[in-house]
N, CA and C of each residue as an Amber inpcrd file, in Angstrom:
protein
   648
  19.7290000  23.9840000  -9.1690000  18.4340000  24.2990000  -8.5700000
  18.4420000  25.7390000  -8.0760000  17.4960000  26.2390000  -8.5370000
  17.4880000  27.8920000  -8.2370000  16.8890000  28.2360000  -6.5000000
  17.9220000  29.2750000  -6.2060000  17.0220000  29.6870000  -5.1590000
  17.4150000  28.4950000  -3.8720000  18.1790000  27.6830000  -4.2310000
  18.5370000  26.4160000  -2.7960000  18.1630000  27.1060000  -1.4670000
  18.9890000  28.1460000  -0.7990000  19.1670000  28.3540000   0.4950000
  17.7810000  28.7660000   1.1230000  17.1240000  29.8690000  -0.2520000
  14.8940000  29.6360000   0.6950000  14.8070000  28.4890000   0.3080000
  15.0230000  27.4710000  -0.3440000  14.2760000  26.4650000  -0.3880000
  14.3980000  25.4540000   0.7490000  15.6770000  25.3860000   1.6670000
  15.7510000  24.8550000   2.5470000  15.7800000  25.0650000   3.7010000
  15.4170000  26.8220000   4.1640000  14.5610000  27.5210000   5.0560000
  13.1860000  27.1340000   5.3280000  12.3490000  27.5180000   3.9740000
  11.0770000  26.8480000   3.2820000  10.7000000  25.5510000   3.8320000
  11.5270000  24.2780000   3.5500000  11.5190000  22.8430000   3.7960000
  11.6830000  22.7000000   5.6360000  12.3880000  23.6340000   5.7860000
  12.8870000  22.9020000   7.6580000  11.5380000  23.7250000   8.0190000
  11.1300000  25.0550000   7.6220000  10.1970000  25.5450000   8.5400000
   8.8870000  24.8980000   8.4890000   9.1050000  24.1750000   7.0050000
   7.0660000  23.3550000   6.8830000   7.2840000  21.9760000   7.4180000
   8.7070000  21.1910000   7.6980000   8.7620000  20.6930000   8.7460000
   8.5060000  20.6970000  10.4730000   8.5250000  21.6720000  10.5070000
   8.2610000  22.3270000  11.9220000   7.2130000  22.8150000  11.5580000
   6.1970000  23.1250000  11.1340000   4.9240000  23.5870000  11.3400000
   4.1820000  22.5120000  11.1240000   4.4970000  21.3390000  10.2760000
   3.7810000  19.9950000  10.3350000   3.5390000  19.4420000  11.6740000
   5.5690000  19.3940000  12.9110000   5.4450000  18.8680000  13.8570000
   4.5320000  19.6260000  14.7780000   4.3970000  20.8550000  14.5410000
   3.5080000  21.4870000  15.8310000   2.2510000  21.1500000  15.2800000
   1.3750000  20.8330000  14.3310000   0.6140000  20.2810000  13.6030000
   0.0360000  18.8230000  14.3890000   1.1640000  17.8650000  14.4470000
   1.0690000  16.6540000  15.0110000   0.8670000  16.6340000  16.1730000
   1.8350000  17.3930000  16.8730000   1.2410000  17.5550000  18.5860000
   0.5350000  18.1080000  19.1160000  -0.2090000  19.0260000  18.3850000
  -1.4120000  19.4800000  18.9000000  -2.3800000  18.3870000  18.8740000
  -2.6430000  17.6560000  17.8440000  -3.2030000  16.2850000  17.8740000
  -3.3170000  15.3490000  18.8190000  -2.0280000  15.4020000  19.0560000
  -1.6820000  14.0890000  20.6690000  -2.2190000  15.2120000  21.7090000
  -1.7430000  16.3690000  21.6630000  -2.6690000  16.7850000  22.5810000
  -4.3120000  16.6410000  22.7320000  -4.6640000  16.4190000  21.4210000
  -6.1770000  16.7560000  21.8110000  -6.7470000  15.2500000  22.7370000
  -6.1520000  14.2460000  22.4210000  -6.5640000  13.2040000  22.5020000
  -7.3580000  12.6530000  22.3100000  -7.8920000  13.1490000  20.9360000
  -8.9770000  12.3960000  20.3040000  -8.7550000  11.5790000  18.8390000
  -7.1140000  11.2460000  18.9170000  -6.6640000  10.5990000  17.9610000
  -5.9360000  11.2670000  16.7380000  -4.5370000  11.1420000  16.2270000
  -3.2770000  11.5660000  15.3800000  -3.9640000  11.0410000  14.0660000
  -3.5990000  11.2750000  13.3410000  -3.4160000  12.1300000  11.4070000
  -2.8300000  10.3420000  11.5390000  -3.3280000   9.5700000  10.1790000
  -3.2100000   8.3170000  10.0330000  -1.5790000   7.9430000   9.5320000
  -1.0730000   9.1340000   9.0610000   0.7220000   8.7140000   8.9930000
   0.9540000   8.7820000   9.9920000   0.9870000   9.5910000  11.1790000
   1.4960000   9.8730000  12.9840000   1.0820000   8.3960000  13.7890000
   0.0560000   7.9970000  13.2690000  -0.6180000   6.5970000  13.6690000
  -0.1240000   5.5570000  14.3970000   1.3310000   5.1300000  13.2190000
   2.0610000   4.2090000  13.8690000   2.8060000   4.3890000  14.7610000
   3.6800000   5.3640000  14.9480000   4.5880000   6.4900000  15.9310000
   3.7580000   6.4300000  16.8050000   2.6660000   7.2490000  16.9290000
   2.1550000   7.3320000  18.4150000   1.4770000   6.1600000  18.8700000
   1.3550000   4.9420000  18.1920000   1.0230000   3.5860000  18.7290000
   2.0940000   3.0300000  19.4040000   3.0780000   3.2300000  18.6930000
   4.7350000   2.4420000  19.4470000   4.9260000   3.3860000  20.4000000
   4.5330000   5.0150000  20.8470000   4.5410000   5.3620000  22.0440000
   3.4480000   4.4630000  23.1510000   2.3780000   4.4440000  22.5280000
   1.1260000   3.7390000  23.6220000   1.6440000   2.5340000  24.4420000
   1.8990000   1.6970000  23.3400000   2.2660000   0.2400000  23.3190000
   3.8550000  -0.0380000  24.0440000   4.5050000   0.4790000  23.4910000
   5.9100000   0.4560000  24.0820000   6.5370000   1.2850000  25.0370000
   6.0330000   2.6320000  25.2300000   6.6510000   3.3880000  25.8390000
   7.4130000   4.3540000  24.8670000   7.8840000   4.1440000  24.0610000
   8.9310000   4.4990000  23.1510000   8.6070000   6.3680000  22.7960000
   9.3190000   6.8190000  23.1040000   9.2170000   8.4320000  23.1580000
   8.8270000   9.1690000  21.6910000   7.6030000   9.5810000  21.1840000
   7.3340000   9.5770000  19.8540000   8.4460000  10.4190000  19.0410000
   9.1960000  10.8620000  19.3850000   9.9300000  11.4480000  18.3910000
  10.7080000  10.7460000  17.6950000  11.1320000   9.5760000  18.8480000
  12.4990000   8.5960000  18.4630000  11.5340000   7.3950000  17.8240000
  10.4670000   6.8750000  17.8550000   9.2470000   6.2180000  17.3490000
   8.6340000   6.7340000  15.6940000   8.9170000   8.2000000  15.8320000
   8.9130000   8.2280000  14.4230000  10.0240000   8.2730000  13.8040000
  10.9470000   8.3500000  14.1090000  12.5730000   8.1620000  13.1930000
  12.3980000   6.5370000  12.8440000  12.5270000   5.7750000  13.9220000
  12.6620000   4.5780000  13.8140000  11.4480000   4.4850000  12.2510000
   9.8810000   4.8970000  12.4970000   9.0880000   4.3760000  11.5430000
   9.4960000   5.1080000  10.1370000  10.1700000   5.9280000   9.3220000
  10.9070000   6.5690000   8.3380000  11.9650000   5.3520000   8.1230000
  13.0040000   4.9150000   9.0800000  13.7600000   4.1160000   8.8230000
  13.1360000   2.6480000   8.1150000  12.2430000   2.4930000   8.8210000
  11.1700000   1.3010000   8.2370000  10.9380000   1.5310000   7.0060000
  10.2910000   2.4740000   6.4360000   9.5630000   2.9680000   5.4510000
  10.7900000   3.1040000   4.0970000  11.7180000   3.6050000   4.2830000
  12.8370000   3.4010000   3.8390000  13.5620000   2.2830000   3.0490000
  13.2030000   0.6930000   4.1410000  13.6090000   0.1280000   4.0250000
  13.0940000  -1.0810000   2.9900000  11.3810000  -0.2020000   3.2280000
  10.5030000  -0.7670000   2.4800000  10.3120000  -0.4550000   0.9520000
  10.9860000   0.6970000   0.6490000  10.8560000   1.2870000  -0.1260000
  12.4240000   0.5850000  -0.9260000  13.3460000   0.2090000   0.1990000
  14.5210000  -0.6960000  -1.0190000  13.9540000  -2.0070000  -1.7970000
  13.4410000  -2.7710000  -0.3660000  12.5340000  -4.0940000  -0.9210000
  11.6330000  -3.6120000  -2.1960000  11.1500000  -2.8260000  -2.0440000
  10.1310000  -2.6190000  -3.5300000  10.8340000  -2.0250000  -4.6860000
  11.6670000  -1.0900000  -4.5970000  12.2230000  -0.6780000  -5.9340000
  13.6920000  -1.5610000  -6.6230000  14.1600000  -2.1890000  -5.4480000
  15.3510000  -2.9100000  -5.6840000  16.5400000  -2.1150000  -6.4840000
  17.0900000  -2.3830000  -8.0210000  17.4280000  -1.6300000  -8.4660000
  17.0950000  -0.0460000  -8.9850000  15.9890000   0.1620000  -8.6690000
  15.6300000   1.2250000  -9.1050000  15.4940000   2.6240000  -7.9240000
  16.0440000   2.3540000  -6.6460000  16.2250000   2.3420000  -5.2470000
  17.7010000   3.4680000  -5.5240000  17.5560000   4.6570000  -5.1140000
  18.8770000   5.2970000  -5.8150000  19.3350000   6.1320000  -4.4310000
  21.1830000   5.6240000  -3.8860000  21.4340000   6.2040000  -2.7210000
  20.8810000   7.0800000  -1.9430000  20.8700000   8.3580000  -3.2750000
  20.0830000   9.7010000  -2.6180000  18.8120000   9.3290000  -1.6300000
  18.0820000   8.4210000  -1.9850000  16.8780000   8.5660000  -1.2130000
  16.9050000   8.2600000   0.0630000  17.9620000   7.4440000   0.5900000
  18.4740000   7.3730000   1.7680000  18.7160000   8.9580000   2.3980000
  18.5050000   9.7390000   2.1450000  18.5330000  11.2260000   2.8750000
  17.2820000  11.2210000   3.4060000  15.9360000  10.2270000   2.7890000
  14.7760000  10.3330000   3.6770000  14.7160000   9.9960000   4.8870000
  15.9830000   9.5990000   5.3310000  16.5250000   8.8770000   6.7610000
  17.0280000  10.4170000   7.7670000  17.7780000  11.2260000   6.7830000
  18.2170000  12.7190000   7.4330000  16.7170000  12.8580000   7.6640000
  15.7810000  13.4030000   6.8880000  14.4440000  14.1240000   7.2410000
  13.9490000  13.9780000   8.1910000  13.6490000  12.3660000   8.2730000
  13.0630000  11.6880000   9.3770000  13.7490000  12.2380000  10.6890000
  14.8610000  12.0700000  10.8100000  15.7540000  12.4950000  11.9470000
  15.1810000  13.9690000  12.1720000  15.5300000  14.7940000  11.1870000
  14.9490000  16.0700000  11.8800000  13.7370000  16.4050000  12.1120000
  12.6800000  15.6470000  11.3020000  11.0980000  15.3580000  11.6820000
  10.5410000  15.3890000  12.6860000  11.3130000  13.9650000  13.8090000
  11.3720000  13.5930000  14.7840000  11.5280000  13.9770000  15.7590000
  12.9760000  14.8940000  15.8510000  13.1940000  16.1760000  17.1100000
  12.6750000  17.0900000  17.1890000  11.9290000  17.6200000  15.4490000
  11.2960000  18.5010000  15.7800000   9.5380000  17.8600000  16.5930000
   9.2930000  16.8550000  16.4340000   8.0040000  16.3210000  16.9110000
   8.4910000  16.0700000  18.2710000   9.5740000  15.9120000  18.8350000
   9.7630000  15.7910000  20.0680000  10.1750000  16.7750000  21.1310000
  10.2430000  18.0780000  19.9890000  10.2940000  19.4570000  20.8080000
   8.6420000  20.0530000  20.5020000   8.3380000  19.6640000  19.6570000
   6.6030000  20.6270000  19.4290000   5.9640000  19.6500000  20.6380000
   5.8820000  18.4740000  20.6060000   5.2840000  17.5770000  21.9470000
   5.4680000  18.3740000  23.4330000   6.4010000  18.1550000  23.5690000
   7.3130000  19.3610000  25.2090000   6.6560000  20.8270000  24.7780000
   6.5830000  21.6110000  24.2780000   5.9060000  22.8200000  23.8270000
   4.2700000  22.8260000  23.9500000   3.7070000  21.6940000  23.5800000
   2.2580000  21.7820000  24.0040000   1.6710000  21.1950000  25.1230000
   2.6280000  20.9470000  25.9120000   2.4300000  20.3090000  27.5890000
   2.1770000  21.6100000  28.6310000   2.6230000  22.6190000  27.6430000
   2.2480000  23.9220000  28.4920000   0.9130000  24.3140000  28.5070000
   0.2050000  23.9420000  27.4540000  -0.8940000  23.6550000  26.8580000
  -2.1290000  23.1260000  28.4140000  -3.1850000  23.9710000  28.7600000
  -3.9620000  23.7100000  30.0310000  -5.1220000  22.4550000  29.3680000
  -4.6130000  21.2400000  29.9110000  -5.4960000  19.4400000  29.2530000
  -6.9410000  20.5210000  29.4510000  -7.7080000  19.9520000  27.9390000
  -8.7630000  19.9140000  27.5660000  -9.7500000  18.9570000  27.8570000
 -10.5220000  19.4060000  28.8650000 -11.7230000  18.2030000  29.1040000
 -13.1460000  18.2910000  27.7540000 -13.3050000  19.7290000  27.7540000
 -14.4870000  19.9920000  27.1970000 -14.1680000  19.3920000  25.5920000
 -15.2770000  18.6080000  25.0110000 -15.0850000  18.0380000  23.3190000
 -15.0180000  18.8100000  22.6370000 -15.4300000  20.1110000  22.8010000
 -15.5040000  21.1240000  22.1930000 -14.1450000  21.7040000  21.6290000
 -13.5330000  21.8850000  22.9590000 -12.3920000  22.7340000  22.9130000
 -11.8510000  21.3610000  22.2620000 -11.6100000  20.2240000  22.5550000
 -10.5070000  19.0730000  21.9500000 -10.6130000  19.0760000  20.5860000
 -12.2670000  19.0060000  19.9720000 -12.0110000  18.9140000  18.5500000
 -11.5920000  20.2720000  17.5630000 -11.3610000  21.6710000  18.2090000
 -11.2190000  22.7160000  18.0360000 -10.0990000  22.3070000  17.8090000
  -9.0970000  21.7140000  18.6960000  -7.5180000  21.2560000  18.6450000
  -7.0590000  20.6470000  18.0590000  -8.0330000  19.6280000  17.0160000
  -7.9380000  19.2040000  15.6550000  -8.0500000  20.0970000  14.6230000
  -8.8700000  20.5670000  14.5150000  -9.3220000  21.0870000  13.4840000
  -7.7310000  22.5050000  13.2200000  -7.4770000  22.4460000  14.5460000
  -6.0400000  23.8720000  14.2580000  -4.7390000  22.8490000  13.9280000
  -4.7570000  21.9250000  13.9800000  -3.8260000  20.2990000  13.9200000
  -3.8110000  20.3370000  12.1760000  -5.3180000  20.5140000  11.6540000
  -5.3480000  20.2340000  10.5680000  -4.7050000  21.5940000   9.7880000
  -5.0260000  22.5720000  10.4210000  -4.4400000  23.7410000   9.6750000
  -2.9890000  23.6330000   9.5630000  -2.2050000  23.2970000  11.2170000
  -0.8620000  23.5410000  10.6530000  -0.3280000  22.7860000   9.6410000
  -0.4820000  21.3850000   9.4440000  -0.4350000  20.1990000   9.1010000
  -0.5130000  20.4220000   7.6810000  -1.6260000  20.8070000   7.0580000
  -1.8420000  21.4850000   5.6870000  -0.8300000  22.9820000   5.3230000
  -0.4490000  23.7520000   6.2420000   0.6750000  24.5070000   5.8430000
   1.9680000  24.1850000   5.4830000   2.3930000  23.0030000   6.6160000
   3.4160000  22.4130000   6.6210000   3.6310000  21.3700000   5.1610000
   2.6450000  21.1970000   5.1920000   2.8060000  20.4460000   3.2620000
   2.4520000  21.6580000   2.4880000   2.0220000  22.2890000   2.5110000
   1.9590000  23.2570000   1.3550000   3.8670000  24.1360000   1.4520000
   4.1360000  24.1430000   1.9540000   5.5820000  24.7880000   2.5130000
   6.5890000  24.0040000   1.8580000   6.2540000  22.5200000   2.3290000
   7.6840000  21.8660000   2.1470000   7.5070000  20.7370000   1.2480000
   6.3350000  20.4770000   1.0860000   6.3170000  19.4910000  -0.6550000
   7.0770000  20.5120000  -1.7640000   6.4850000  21.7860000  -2.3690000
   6.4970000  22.3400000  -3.1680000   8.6960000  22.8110000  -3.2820000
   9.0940000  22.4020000  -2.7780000  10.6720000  22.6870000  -2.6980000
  11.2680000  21.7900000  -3.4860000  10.8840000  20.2450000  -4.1220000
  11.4830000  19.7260000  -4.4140000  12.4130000  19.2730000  -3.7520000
  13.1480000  19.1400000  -2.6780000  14.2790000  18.6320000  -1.8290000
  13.5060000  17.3320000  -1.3440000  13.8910000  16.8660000  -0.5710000
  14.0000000  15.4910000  -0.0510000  12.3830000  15.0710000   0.6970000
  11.5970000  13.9540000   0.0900000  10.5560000  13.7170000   0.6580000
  10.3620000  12.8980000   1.7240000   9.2860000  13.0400000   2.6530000
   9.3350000  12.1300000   3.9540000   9.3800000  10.8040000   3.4280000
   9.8090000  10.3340000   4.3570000   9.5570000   8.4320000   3.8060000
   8.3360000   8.1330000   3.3690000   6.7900000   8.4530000   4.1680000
   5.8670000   8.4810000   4.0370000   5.3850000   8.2880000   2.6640000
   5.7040000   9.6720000   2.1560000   5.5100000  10.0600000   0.4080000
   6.7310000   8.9650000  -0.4450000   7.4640000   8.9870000   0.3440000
   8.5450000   7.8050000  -0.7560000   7.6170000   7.0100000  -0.9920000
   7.3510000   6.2150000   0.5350000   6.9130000   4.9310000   0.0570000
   5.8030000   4.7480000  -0.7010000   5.0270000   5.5720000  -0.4630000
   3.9500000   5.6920000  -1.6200000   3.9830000   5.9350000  -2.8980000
   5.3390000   6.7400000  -3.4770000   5.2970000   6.9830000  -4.7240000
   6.3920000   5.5730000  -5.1330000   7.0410000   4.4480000  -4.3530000
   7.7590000   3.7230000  -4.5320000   6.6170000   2.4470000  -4.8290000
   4.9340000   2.4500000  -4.0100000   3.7640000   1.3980000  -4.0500000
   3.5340000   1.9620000  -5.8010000   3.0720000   3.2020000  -5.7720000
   2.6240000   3.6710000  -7.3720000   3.1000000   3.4080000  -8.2100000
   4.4700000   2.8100000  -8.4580000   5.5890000   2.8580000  -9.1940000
   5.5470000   1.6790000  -9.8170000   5.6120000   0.4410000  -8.5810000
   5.8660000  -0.8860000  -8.8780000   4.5530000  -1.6030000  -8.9920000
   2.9830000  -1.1080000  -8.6200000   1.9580000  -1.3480000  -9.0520000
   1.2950000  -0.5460000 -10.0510000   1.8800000   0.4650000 -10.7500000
   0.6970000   0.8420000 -11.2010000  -0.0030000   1.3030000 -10.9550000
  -0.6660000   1.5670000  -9.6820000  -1.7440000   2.0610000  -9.3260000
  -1.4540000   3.8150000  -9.0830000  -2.5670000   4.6840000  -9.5070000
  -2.3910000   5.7970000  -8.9710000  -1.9760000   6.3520000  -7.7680000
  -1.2020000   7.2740000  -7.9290000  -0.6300000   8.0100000  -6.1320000
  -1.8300000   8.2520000  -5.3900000  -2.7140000   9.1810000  -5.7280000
  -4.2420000   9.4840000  -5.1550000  -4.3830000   8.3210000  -4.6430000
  -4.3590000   7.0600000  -4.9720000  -5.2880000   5.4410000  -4.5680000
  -4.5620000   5.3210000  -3.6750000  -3.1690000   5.3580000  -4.4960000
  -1.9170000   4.5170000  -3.1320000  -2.3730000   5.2190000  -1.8360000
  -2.2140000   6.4020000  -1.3960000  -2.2740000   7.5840000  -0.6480000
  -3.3700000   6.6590000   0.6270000  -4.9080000   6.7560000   0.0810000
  -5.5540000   6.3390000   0.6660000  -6.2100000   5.0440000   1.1210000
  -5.4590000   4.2070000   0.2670000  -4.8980000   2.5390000   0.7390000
  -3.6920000   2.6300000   1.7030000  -2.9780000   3.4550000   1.6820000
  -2.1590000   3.7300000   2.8380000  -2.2480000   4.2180000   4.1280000
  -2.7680000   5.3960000   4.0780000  -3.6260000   5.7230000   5.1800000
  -4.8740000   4.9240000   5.9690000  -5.5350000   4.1660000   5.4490000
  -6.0760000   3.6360000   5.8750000  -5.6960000   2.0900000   6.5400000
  -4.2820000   1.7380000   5.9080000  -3.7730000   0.4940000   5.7680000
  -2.9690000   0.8230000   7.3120000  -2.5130000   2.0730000   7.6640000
  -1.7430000   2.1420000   8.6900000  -2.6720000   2.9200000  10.1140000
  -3.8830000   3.1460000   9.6070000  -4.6260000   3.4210000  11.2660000
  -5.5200000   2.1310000  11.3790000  -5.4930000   1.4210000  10.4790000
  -6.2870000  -0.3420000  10.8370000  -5.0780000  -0.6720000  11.3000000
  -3.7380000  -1.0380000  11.2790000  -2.9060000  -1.4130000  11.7400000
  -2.2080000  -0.9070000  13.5030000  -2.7270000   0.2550000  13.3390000
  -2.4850000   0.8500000  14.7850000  -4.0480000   0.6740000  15.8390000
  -5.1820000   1.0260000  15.2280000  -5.8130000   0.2930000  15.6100000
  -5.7290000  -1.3780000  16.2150000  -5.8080000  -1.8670000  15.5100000
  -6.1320000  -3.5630000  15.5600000  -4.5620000  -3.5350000  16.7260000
  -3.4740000  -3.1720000  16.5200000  -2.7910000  -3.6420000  17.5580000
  -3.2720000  -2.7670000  18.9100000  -3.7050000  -1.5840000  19.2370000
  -3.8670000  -0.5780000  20.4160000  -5.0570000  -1.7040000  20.9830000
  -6.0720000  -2.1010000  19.8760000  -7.4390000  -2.8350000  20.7120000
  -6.6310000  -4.0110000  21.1320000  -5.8520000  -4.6220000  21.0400000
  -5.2560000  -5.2480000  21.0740000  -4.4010000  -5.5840000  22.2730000
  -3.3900000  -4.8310000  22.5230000  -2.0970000  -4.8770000  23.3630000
  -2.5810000  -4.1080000  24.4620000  -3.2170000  -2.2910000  24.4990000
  -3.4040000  -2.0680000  25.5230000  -5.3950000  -1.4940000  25.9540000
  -6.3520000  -2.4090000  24.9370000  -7.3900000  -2.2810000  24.9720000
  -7.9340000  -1.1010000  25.1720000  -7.8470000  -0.4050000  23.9060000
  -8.0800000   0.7400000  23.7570000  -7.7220000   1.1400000  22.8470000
  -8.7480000   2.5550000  21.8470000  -8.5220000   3.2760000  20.9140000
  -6.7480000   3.5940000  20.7720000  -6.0810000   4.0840000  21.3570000
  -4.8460000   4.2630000  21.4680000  -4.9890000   5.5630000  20.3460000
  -3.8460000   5.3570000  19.5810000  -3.8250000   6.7980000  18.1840000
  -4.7060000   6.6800000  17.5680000  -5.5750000   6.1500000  17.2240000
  -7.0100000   6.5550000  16.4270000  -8.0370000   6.4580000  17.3680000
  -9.1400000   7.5060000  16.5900000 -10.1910000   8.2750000  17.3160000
 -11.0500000   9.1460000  15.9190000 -11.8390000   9.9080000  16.6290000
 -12.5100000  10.5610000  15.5670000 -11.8620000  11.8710000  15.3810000
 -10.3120000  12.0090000  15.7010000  -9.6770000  12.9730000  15.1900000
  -8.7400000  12.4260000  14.1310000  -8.6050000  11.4290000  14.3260000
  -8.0230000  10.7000000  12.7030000  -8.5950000  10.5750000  11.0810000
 -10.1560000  10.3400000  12.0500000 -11.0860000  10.7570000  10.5800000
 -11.2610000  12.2030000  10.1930000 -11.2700000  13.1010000  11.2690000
 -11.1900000  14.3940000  10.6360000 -10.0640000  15.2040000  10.0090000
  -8.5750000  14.6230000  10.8750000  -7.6070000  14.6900000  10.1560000
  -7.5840000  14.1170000   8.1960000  -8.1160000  12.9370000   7.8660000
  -7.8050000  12.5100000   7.3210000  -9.1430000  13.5600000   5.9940000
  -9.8430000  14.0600000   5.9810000 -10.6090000  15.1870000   5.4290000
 -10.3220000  16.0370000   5.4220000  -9.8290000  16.7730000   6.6930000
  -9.6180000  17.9780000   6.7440000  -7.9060000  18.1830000   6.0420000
  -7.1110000  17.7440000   6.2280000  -5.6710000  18.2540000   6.2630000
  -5.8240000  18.5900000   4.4650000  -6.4060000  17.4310000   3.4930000
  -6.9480000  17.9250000   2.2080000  -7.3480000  18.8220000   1.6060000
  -8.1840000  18.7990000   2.2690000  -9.4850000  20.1650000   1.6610000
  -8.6610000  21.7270000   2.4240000  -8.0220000  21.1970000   3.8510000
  -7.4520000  22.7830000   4.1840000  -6.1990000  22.8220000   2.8800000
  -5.1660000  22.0170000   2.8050000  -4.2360000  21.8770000   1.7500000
  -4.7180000  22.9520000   0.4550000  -5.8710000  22.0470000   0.3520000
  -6.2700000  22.5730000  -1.2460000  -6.6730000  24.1060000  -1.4050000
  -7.1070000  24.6030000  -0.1390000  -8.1040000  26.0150000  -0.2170000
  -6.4290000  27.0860000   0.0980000  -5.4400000  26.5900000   1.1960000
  -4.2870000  27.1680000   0.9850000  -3.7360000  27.4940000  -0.3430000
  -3.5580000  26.2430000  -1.0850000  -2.9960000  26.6760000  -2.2560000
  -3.3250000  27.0990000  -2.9420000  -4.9770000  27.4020000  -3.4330000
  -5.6790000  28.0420000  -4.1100000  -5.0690000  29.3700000  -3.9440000
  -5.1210000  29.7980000  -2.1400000  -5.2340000  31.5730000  -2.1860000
  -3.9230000  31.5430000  -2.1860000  -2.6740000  30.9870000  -1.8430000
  -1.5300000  31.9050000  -1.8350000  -0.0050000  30.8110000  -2.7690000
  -0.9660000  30.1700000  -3.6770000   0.0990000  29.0130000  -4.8570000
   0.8360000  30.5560000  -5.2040000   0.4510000  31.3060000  -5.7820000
   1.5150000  32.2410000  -6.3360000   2.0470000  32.8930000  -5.8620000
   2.0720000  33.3060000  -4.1250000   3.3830000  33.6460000  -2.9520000
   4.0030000  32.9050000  -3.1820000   3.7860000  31.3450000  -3.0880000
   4.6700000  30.2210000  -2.7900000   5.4980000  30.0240000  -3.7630000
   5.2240000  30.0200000  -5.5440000   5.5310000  30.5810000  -6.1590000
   6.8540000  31.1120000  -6.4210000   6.0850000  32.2220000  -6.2310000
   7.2740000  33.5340000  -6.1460000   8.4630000  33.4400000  -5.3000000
   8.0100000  32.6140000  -4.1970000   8.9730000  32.4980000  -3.2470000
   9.7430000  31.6980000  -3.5750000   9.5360000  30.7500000  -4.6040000
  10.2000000  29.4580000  -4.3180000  11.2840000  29.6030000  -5.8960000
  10.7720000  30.7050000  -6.4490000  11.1280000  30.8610000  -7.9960000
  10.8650000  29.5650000  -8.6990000   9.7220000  29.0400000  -8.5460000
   9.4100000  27.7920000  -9.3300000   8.5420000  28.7270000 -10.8330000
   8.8850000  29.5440000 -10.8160000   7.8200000  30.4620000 -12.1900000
   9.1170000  31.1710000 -13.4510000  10.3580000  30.8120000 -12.4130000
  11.3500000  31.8040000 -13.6200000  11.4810000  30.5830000 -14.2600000
């Protein structure tokens, strides 16, 4: 693989611009990006400190992803367990970093704090998909649903997303009566992080490119 050592500069830094991505979100408090969903529900619900809440949910995802591929389930992908791990600390140091952050009453300013959620969030995948190295569990498990159904990634994607903020939902109305991680920053997350994705790669696919020597 050409070029390894940017590529895994590349990968840790669009990891970390995803997590500051995510916590600006929990900051806004108008509801997390429908993969963050379950993580910051097992914070609501349990207490459970979201960083260590999303390791644990990668480990899940993981595990789900053996049940479905069975033999076709290949050691390596167990490194989506490393990612997660560093995912996590980094979501549990960008969290502590935006507490400095002066709480937003005005809707204005909160959904402003999405909408910059969605930007990093869309950098951070434009950064660290394009490396080829090791994918979040997230994307495993989805390309592990596409695989063994048939069904397109695009479909899986958004049967997934939607499959896991009804699920954080229905338990938050639930356990602590209340929206909990979804809100109407989940629906804008779930538009926006796309369409910003797509207009990134439009203007700068051939920095990334270049950078990544995916063109020699």
């Amino acid at each position: 693989m050409k070029n390894l050592r940017v590529r895994i500069l590349v990968y840790i830094f669009g990891l970390f611009i995803m997590a500051i991505g995510v916590a600006l979100s929990v900051r806004s408090n108008l509801g997390v990006s429908p993969v963050s969903s379950i993580p910051y529900t097992m914070t609501c619900v349990w207490g459970i400190e979201m960083g260590k809440a999303t390791i644990l949910f990668h480990i899940a995802l993981v595990l789900l992803q053996i049940l479905l591929l069975r033999r076709e389930f290949h050691p390596v992908q167990l490194l989506q367990i490393v990612a997660g791990v560093v995912f996590g600390y980094f979501t549990t140091f960008c969290n502590y970093l935006v507490t400095f952050l002066p709480v937003a009453d005005l809707i204005v300013v909160r959904v402003a704090m999405i909408f910059v959620s969605a930007l990093f969030v869309a950098w951070g995948i434009f950064l660290y998909l394009p490396t080829n190295l090791i994918p979040l569990a997230g994307e495993g498990a989805m390309h592990a649903v596409s695989r063994v159904t048939g069904v397109d990634f695009s479909k899986v994607k958004i049967g997934f997303d939607c499959t896991m903020a009804a699920i954080s939902l229905t338990t938050c109305l639930f356990v602590i009566r209340g929206l909990g991680s979804v809100g109407i920053g989940t629906i804008l997350a779930a538009v926006l992080v796309g369409t910003v994705h797509g207009a990134i790669t439009k203007r700068f696919g051939a920095l990334k490119d270049w950078l990544l020597h995916l063109d020699c």
